[in-house]
C-alpha positions as CSV (number, residue, x, y, z in Angstrom):
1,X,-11.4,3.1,3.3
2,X,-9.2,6.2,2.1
3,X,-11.5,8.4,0.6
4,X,-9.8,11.6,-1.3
5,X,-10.9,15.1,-1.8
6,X,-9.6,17.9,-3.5
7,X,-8.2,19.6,-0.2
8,X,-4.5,20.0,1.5
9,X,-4.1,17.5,4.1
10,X,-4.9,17.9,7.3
11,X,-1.4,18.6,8.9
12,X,0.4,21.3,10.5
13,X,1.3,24.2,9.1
14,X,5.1,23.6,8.4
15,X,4.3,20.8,6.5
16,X,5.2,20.5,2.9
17,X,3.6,18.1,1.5
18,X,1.0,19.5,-1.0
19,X,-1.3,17.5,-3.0
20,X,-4.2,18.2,-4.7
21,X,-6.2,15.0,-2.6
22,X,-6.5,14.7,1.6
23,X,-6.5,11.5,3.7
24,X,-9.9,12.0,5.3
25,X,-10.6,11.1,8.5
26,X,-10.2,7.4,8.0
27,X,-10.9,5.6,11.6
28,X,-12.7,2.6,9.9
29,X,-9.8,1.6,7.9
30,X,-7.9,1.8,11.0
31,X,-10.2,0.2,12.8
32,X,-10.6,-2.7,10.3
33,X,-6.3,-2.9,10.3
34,X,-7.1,-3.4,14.0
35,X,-9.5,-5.8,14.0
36,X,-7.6,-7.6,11.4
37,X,-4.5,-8.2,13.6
38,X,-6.6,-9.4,16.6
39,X,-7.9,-12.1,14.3
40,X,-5.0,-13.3,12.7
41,X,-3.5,-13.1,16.2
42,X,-6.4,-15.1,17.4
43,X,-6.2,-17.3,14.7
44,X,-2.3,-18.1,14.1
45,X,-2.2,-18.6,18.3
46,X,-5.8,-21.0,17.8
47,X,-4.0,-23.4,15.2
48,X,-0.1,-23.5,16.7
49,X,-0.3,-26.9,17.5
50,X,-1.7,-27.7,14.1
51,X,1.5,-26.3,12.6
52,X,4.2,-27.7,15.5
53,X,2.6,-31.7,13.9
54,X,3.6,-30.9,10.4
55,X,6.5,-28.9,10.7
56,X,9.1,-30.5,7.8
57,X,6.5,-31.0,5.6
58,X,6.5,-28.9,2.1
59,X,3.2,-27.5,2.8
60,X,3.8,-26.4,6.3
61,X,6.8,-24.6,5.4
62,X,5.1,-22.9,2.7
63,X,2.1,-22.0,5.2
64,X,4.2,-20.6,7.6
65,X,5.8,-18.0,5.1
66,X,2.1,-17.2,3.5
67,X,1.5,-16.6,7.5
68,X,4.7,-14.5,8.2
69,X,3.9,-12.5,4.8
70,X,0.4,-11.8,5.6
71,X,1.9,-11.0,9.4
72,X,3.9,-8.6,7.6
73,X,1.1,-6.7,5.2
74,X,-1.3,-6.0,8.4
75,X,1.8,-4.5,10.5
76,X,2.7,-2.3,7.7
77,X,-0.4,-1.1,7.1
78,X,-0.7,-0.1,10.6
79,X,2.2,1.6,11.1
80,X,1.5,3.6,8.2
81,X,-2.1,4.3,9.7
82,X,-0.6,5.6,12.4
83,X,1.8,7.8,10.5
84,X,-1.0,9.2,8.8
85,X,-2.6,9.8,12.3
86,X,0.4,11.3,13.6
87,X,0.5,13.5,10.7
88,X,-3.5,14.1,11.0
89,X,-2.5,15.8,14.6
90,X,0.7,17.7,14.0
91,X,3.0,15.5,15.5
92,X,4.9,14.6,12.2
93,X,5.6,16.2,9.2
94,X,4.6,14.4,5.6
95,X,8.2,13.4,4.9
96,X,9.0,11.5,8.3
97,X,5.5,9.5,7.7
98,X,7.2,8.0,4.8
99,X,10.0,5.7,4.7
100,X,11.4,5.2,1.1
101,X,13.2,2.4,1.6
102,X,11.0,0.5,4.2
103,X,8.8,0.2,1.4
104,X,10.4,-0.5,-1.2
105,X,11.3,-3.9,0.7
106,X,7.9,-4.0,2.4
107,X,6.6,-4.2,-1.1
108,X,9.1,-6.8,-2.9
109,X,7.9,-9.3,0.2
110,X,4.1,-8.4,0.8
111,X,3.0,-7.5,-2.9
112,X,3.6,-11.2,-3.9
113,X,0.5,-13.0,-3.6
114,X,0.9,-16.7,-3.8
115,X,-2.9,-17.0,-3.1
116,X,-3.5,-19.5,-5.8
117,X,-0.8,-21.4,-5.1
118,X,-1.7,-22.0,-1.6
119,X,-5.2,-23.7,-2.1
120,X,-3.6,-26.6,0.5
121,X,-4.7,-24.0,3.2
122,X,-7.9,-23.8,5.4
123,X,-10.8,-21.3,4.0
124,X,-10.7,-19.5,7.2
125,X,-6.9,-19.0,7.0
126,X,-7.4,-18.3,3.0
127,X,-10.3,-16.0,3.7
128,X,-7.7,-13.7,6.2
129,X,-4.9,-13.8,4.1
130,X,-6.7,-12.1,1.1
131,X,-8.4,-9.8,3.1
132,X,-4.7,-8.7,4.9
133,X,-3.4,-8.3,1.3
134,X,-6.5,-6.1,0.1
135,X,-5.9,-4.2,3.2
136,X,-1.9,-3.6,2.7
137,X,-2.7,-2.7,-1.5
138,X,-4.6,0.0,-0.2
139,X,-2.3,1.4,2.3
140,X,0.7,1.2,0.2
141,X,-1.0,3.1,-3.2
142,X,-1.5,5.5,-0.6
143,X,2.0,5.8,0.7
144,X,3.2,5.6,-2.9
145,X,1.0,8.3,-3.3
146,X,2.3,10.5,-0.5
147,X,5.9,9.5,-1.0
148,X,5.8,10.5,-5.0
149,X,4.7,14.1,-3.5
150,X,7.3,14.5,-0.4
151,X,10.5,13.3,-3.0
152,X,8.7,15.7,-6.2
């Protein structure tokens, strides 16, 4: 989880990004991004031959692009996790953490949630696939956040 404080960030000293909240030390939410792509790994890789019997169907087609979208939302939120960590140690500046651009496309795709829509689906798969999306909502207010800040 992001918490926020009423502090600078913790970056280096050229940086110039200034806010009036911090990214606290945040190694669960990492850790749960983490532990989030393990287990879709784990699970897309479990039920591949599942999806290889059903392949022209209507369903599996729309399965696989729920898959690839919710593919997309963990991968993004990690990457920006470890901007923020790269930031965190000095490595980065604010302004190279965020990518304009690669989010405003990263949020046309991954923002759209078709949960409802894909009711067809197992609860397991279901169950990861909202969990990916809360995940990426909360990484991305936070780089809309810190992007507002570094193009003020």
């Amino acid at each position: 989880m992001f918490w926020m404080t009423y502090e600078h960030p913790p970056a280096s000293e050229e940086a110039s990004y200034h806010s009036n909240f911090a990214v606290v030390h945040f190694s669960r939410t990492y850790d749960e991004a983490f532990a989030l792509l393990v287990e879709a790994r784990n699970y897309l890789t479990a039920h591949r031959s599942q999806r290889n019997k059903n392949h022209h169907s209507r369903e599996a087609l729309a399965q696989c692009i729920e898959e690839m979208r919710m593919t997309t939302r963990l991968i993004r939120a990690m990457a920006w996790l470890l901007a923020v960590r790269a930031v965190e140690k000095g490595e980065i500046p604010w302004e190279e953490a965020v990518d304009v651009d690669d989010l405003m496309v990263d949020l046309r795709l991954c923002i759209e949630d078709r949960h409802k829509d894909c009711q067809f689906l197992s609860p397991p798969l279901l169950d990861l696939m909202g969990r990916a999306y809360a995940l990426y909502m909360r990484a991305a207010r936070m780089e809309l956040q810190v992007a507002a800040r570094c193009n003020a």
